[in-house]
C-alpha positions as CSV (number, residue, x, y, z in Angstrom):
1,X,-9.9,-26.5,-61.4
2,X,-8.5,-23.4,-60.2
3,X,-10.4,-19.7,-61.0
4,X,-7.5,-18.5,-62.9
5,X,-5.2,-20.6,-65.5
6,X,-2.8,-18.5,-67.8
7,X,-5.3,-18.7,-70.5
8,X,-8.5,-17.1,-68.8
9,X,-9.1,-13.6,-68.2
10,X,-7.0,-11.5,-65.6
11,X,-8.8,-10.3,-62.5
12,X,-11.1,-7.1,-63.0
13,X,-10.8,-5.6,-59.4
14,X,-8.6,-5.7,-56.3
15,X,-10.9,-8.4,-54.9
16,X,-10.2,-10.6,-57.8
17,X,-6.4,-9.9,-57.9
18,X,-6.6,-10.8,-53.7
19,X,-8.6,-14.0,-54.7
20,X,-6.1,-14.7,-57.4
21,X,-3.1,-14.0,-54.8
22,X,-4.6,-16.1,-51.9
23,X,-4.9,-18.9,-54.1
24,X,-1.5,-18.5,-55.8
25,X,0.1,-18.0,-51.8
26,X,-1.8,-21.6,-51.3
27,X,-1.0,-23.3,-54.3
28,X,-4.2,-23.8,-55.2
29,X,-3.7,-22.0,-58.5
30,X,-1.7,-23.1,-61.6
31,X,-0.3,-19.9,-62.3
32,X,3.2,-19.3,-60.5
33,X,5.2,-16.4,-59.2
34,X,8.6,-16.3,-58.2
35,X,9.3,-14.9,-54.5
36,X,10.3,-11.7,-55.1
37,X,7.4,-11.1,-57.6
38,X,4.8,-13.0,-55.1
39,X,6.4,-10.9,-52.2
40,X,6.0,-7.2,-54.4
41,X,2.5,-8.2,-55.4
42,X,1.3,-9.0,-52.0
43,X,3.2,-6.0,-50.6
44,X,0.9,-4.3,-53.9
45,X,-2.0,-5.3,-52.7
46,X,-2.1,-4.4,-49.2
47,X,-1.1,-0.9,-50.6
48,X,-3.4,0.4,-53.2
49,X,-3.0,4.1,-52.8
50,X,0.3,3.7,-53.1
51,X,0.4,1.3,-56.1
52,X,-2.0,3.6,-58.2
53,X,0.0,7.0,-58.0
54,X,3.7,5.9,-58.2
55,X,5.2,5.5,-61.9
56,X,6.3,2.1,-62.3
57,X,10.0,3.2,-62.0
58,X,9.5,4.8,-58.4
59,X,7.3,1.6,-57.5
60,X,9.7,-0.8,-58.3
61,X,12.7,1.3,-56.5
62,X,10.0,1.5,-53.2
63,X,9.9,-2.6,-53.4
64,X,13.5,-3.2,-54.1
65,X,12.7,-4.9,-57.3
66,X,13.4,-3.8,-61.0
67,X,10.7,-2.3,-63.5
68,X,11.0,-5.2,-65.4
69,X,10.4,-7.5,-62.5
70,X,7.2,-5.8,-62.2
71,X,6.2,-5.8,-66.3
72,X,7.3,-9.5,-66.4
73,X,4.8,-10.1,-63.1
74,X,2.0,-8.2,-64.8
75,X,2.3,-10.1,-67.9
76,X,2.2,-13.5,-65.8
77,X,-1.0,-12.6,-64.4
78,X,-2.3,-12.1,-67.8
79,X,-2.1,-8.5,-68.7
80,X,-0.8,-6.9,-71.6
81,X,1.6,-4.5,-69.5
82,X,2.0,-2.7,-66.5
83,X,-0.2,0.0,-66.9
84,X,-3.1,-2.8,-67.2
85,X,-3.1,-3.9,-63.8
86,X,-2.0,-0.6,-62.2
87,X,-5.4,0.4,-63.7
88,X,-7.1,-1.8,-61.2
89,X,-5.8,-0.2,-58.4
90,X,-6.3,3.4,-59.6
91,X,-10.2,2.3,-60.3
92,X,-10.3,1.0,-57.0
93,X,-8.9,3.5,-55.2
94,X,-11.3,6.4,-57.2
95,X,-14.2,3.9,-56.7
96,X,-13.6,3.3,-52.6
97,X,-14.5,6.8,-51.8
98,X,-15.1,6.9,-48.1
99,X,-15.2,3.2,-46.8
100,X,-17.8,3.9,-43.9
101,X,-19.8,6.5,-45.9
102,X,-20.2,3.9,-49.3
103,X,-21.1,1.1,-46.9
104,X,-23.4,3.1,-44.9
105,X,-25.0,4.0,-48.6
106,X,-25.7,1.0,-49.8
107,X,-27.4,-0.3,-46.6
108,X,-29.3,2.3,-46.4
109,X,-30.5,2.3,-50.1
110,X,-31.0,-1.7,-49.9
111,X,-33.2,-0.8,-46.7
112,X,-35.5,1.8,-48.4
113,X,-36.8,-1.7,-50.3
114,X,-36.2,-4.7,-48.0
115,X,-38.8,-5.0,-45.1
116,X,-37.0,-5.5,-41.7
117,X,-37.1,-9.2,-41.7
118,X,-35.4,-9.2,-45.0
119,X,-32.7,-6.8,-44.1
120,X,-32.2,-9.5,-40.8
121,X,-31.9,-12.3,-42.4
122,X,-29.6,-10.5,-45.3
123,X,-27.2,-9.7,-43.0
124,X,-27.7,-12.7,-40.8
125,X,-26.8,-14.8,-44.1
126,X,-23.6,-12.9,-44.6
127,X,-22.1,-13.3,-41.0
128,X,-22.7,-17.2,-41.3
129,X,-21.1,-16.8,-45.3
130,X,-18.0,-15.2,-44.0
131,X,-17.7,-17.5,-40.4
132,X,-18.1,-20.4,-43.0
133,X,-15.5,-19.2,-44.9
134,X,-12.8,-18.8,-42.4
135,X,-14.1,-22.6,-41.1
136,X,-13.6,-24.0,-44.4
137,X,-9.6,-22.8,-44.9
138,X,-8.3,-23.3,-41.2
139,X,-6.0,-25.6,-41.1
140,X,-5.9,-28.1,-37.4
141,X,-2.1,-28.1,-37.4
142,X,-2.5,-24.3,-37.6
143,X,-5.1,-23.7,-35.3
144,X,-2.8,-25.9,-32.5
145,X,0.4,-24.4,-33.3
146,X,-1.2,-20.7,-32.2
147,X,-3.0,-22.3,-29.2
148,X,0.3,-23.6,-28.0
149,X,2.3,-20.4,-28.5
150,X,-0.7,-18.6,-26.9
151,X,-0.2,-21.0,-23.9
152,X,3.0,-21.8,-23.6
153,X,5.0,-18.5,-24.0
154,X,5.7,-16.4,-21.2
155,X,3.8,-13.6,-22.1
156,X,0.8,-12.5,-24.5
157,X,-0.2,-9.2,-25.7
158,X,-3.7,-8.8,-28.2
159,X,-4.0,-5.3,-30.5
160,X,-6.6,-4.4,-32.2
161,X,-7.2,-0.8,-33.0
162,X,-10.6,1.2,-33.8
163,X,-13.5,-1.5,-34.5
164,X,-11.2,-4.5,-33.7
165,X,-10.4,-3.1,-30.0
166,X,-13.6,-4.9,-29.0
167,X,-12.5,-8.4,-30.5
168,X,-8.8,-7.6,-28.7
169,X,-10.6,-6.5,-25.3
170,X,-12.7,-9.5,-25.6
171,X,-10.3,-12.0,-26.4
172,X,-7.7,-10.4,-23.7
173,X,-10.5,-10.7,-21.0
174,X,-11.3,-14.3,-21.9
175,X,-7.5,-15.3,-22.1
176,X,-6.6,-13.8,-18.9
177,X,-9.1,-16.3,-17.4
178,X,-7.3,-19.7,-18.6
179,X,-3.4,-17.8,-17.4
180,X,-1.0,-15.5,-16.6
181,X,1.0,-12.3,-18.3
182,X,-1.9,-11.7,-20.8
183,X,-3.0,-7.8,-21.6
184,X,-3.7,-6.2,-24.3
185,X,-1.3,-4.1,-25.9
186,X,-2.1,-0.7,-25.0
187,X,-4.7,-1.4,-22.6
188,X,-3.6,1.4,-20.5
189,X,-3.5,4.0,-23.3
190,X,0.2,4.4,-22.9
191,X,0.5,3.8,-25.9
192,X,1.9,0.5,-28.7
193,X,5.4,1.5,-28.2
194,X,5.2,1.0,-23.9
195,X,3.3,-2.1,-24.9
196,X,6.2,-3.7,-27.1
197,X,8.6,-2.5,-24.9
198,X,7.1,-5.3,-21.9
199,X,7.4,-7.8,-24.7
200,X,10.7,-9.5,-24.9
201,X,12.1,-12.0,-27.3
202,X,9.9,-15.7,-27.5
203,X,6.6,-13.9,-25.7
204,X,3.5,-13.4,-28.5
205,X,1.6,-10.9,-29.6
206,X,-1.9,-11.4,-31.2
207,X,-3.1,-8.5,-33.6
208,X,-6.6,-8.0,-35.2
209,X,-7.2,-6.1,-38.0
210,X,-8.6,-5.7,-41.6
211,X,-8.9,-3.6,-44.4
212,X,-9.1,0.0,-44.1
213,X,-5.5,-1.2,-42.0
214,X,-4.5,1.1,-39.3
215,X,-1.2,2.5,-39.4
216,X,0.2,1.4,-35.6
217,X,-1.2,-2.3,-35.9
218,X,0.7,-3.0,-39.2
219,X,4.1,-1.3,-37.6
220,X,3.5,-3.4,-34.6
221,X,3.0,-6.7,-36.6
222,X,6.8,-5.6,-38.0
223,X,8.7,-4.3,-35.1
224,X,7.0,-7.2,-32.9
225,X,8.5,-9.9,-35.6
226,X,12.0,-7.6,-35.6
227,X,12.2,-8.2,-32.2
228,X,11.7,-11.4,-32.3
229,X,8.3,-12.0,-30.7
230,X,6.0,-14.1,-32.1
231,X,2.7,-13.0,-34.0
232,X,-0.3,-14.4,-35.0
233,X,-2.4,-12.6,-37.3
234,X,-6.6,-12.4,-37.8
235,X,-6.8,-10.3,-40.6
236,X,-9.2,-10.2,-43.5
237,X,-6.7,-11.5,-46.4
238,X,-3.3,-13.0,-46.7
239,X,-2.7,-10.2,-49.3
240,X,-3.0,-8.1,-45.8
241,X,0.0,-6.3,-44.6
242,X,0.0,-8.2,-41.0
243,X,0.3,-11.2,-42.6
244,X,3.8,-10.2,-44.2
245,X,5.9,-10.9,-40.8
246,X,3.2,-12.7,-38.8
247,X,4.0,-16.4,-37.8
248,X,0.6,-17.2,-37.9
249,X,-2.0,-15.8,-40.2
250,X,-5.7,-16.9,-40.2
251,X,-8.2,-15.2,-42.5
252,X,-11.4,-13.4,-41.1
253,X,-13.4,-12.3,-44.1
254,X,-15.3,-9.5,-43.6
255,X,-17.6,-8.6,-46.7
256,X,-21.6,-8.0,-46.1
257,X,-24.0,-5.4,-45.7
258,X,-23.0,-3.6,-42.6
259,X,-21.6,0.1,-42.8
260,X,-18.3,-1.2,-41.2
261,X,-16.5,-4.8,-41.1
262,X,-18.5,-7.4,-40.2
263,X,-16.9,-8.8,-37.2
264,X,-18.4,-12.4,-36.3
265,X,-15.8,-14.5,-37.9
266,X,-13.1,-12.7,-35.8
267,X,-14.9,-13.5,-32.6
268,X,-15.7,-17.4,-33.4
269,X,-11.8,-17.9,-34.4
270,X,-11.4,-16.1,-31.1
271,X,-13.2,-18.0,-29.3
272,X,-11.7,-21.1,-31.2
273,X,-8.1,-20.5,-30.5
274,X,-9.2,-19.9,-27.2
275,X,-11.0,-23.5,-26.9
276,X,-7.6,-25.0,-28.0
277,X,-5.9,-23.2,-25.6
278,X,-8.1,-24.6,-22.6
279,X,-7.8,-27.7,-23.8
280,X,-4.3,-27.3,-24.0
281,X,-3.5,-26.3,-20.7
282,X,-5.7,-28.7,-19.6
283,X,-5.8,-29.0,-15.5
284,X,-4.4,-25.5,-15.5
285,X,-6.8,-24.3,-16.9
286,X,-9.5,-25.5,-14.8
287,X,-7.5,-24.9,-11.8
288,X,-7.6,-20.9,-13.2
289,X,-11.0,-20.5,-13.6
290,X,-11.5,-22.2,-10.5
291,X,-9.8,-19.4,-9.0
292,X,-11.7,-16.6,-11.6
293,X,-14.8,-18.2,-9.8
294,X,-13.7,-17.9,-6.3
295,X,-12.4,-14.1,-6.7
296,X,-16.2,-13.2,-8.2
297,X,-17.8,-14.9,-5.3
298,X,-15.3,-13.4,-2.5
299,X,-16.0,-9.7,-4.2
300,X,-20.0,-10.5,-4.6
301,X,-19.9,-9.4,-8.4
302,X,-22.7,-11.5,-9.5
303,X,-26.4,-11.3,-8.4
């Protein structure tokens, strides 16, 4: 059974409406959307500001879509009209507050009565939650599909911007051990536009991100997929607006106790995608680090 059937209860909060929307974008849910309405809800979603102030006339027009696409989508997920479900994204937006600051609260208040060990193992517990949960929906066909355009094109780029730079730096790093033409995207702090402009048609482009988005990585996910380059997406939900153009999207969740987004599921798919790509490259691969090895000794990096 699915969470959600036409009879049951409409979601309560933007979580439950992604839930719903994931599932729905999987077909793992018996409700149905057309395209246009699955396309303006996901574009909703990864918008709430935007979908809590507008009138429902202006937020059709900024869709391309009619008002009454957007009444007949809202009575589909179970509401009674429009207003209904925009309510969930003007709670949520009044609700979020500062995303650090509210995070940062409610650690700190669970800390004032958890001992040490039980604030460890709490957040322990969630980092193994959310890695399980990007385990448990990746796909194998997926996963080798990525590593093959992550080997196999001429050039890679990785972005990530503010807390997912250090996945991206990391992942860049480890990728420019197994080949060739790998950076990261502004690695040079000249900026995402210099960055796309090395990229040229058939090369890839990997961006990390999630939820509080940052402007430049979602305008990079579009004017990469414009251009014709390939991307692959780690983001926290396919409601998330680098999965709209991405040619790959694999979800990271992020949820738990830390003041920011938790992080390890990024860096085990990382480190997966970056297993399939050895494997993938096979004898290349080995031959590269081979030579990775013999630089470090020649420059007496390690003691």
């Amino acid at each position: 059974m699915t969470r959600q059937t036409q009879e049951s209860m409409p979601p309560g909060s933007l979580s439950e409406l992604k839930a719903l929307l994931a599932e729905i974008t999987g077909g793992r849910s018996e409700l149905r959307l057309g395209g246009r309405a699955l396309r303006t809800l996901a574009a909703m979603v990864a918008d709430p500001h935007h979908t809590a102030v507008l009138s429902i006339g202006k937020l059709a027009e900024s869709h391309g879509v009619n008002a009454s696409t957007l009444t007949r989508m809202s009575q589909r997920l179970g509401y009674d009209r429009f207003t209904a479900l925009q309510q969930i994204f003007r709670r949520h937006v009044s609700e979020r507050g500062g995303f650090y600051s509210q995070r940062a609260g409610r650690l700190t208040e669970s800390s004032r009565q958890d001992p040490a060990m039980e604030l460890i193992n709490r957040i322990a517990k969630e980092e193994l939650g959310n890695i399980s949960a990007m385990t448990e929906d990746l796909e194998t066909s997926a996963v080798e599909a990525a590593a093959g355009i992550i080997a196999d094109v001429p050039r890679v780029s990785i972005y990530g911007a503010r807390q997912s730079a250090s996945v991206a730096g990391f992942m860049a790093y480890a990728l420019g051990m197994l080949r060739n033409n790998t950076a990261l995207l502004d690695g040079q702090q000249q900026g995402v536009a210099h960055g796309l402009a090395q990229l040229e048609e058939g090369d890839a482009l990997v961006l990390i991100g999630s939820s509080p988005y940052t402007r430049a990585t979602v305008a990079a996910s579009r004017v990469a997929a414009d251009r014709g380059i390939q991307v692959i997406a780690l983001t926290d939900s396919l409601a998330s607006p680098l999965a709209a153009t991405a040619t790959h999207v694999f979800v990271t969740p992020t949820a738990g106790s830390f003041f920011s987004n938790c992080m390890a599921s990024s860096a085990v798919l990382v480190e997966i995608l970056l297993s399939a790509v050895a494997k993938r490259l096979e004898q290349r691969a080995v031959a590269a680090l081979n030579r990775h090895e013999a630089l470090i000794e020649a420059l007496d990096i390690q003691i």
